[in-house]
matplotlib code that plots the C-alpha trace (Angstrom):
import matplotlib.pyplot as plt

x = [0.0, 2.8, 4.5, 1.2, 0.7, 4.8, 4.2, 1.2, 2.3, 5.8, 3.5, 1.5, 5.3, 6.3, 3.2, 4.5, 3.1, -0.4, -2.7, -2.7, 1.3, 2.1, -0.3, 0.9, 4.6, 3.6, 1.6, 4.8, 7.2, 5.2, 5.0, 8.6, 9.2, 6.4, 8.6, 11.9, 11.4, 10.9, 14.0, 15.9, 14.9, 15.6, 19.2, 19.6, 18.3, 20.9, 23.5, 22.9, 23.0, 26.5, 27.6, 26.4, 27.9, 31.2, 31.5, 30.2, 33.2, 35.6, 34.0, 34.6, 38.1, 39.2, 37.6, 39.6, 42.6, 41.1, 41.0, 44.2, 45.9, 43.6, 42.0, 38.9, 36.2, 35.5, 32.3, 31.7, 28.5, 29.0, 30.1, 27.6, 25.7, 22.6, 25.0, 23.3, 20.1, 21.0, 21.3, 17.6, 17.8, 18.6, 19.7, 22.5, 24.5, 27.0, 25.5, 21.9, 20.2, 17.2, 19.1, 20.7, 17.6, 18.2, 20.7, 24.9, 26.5, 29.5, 30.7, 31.3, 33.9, 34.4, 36.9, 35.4, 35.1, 38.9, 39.6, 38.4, 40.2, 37.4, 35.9, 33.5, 35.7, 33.5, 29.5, 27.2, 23.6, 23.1, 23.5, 26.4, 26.8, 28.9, 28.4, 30.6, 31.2, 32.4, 31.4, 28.9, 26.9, 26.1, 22.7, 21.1, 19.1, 21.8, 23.5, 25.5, 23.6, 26.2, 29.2, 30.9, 33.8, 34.0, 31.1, 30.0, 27.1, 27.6, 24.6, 23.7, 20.4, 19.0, 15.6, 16.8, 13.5, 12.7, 8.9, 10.2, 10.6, 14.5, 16.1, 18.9, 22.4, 23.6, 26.5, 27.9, 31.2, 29.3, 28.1, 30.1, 26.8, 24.7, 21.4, 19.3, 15.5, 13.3, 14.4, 10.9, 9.8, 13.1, 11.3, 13.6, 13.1, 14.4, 15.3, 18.0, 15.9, 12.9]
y = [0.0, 2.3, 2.0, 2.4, 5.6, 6.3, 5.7, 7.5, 10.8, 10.1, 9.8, 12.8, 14.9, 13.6, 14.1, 17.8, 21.4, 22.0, 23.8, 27.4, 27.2, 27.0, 29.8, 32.1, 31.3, 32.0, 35.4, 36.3, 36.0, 37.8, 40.8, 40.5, 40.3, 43.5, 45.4, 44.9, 44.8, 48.7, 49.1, 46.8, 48.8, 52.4, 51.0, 50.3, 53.3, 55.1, 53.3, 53.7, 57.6, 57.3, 57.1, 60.5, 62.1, 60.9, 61.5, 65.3, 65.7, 64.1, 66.7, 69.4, 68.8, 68.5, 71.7, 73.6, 72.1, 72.9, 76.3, 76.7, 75.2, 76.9, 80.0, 78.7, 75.9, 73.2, 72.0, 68.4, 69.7, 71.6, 75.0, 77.3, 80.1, 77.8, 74.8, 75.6, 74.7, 71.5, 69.9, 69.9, 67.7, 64.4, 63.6, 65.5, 63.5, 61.1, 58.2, 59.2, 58.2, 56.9, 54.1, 53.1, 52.4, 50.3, 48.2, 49.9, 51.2, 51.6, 55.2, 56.2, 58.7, 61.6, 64.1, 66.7, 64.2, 63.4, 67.1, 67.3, 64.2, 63.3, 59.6, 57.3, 54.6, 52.2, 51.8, 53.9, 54.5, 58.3, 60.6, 63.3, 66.6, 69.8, 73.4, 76.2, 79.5, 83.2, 85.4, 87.6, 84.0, 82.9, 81.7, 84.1, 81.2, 79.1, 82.2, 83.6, 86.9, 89.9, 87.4, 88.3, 85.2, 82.2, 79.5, 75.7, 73.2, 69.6, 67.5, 63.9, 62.4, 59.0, 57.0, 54.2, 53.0, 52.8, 54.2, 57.4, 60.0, 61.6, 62.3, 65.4, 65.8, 69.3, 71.4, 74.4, 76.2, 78.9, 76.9, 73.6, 71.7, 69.3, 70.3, 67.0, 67.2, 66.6, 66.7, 67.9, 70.5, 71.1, 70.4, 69.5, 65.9, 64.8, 61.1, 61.5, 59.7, 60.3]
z = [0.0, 0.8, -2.3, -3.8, -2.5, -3.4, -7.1, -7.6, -6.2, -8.2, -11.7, -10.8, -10.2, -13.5, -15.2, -17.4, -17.0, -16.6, -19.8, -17.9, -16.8, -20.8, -21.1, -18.7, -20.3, -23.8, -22.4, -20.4, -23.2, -26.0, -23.4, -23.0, -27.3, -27.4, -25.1, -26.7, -30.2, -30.2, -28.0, -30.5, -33.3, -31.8, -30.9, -34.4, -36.1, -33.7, -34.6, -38.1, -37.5, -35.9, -39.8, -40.6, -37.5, -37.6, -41.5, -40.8, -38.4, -41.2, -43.7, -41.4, -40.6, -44.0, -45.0, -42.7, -43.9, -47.3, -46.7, -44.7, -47.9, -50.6, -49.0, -50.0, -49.1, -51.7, -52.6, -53.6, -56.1, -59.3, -58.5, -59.4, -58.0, -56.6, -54.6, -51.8, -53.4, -54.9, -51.2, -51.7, -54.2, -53.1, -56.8, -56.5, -53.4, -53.4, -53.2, -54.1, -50.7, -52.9, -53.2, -49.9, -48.2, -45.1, -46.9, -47.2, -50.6, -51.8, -51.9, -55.1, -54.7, -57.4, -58.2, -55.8, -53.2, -53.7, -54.2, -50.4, -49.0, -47.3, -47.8, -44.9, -44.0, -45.5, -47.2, -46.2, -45.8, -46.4, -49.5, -48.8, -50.4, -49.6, -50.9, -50.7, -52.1, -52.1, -49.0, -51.6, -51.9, -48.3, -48.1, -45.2, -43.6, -42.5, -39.9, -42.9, -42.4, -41.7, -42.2, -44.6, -45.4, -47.1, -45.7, -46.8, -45.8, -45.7, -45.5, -45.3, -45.9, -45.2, -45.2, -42.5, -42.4, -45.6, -45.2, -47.7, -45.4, -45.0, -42.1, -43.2, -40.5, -41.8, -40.4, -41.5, -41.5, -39.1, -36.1, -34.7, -34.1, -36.1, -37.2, -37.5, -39.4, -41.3, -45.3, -46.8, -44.0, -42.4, -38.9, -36.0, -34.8, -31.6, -32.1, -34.8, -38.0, -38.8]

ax = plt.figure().add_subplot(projection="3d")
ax.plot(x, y, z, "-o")
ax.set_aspect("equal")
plt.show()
């Protein structure tokens, strides 16, 4: 009777989880996977922007050498009147951010790009540009008002999540910061992409 009793109690400790424990495990982890899966992604995305940044600071380093060599900033767009109007057009950057959505490209450097000396250390995932000109052409907008001296803009533009809407890193030769909005509306956004 005793080992009865004994073998019973050892079948029902053997037996396997109940119905409602696998529930409640199932529930548990697909509240942990909702929670972290946004996390993941913004951890990405940032990650992704640290390109833009650190290529800025490359840009801006080697147009001060630029100048300290030529007296003048160099612009990686055809020089014209209107450079600082062709930033707007995403058609005109190296490599067109159109097509490095999410995925890396090769940088397909040019003979303005090697002009500057400055190249991202490997593929990237934004569009660059840089404009530059004369101290009679400074585009008022950008904190050129009253200055009267050489300026440039580089700019890099990026759709990281592919949905078609462009986050734009710009800095300029007038402020050491880096300006980080929205392409089509120039709005500010706070997370770094869009």
């Amino acid at each position: 009777m005793q080992q009865l009793k004994y073998a019973r109690a050892r079948r029902q400790h053997l037996s396997g989880f109940s119905l409602m424990e696998l529930m409640t495990v199932v529930v548990i982890v697909g509240v942990l996977s909702a929670m972290a899966v946004p996390t993941f992604s913004n951890y990405v995305y940032k990650s992704r922007t640290t390109e833009a940044t650190e290529f800025l600071g490359v840009i801006r380093l080697r147009e001060e050498s630029y100048r300290a060599e030529f007296g003048a900033y160099c612009s990686t767009l055809a020089t014209g009147p209107d450079d600082f109007k062709k930033l707007d057009d995403i058609a005109n950057l190296t490599p067109n951010p159109s097509t490095t959505k999410r995925e890396p490209k090769a940088f397909p450097s040019s003979a303005l790009w090697q002009q500057l000396g400055a190249s991202p250390s490997g593929p990237v995932r934004f569009g660059y540009g840089v404009a530059a000109g004369a101290p009679a052409t400074a585009p008022d907008d950008l904190g050129f008002a009253g200055r009267r001296d050489f300026w440039w803009v580089a700019r890099a533009v990026g759709d990281l999540d592919a949905d078609g809407t462009y986050v734009m890193f710009e800095t300029y030769s007038a402020s050491k910061g880096i300006f980080i909005g929205q392409l089509d509306t120039k709005a500010p956004i706070a997370k770094g992409w869009e």
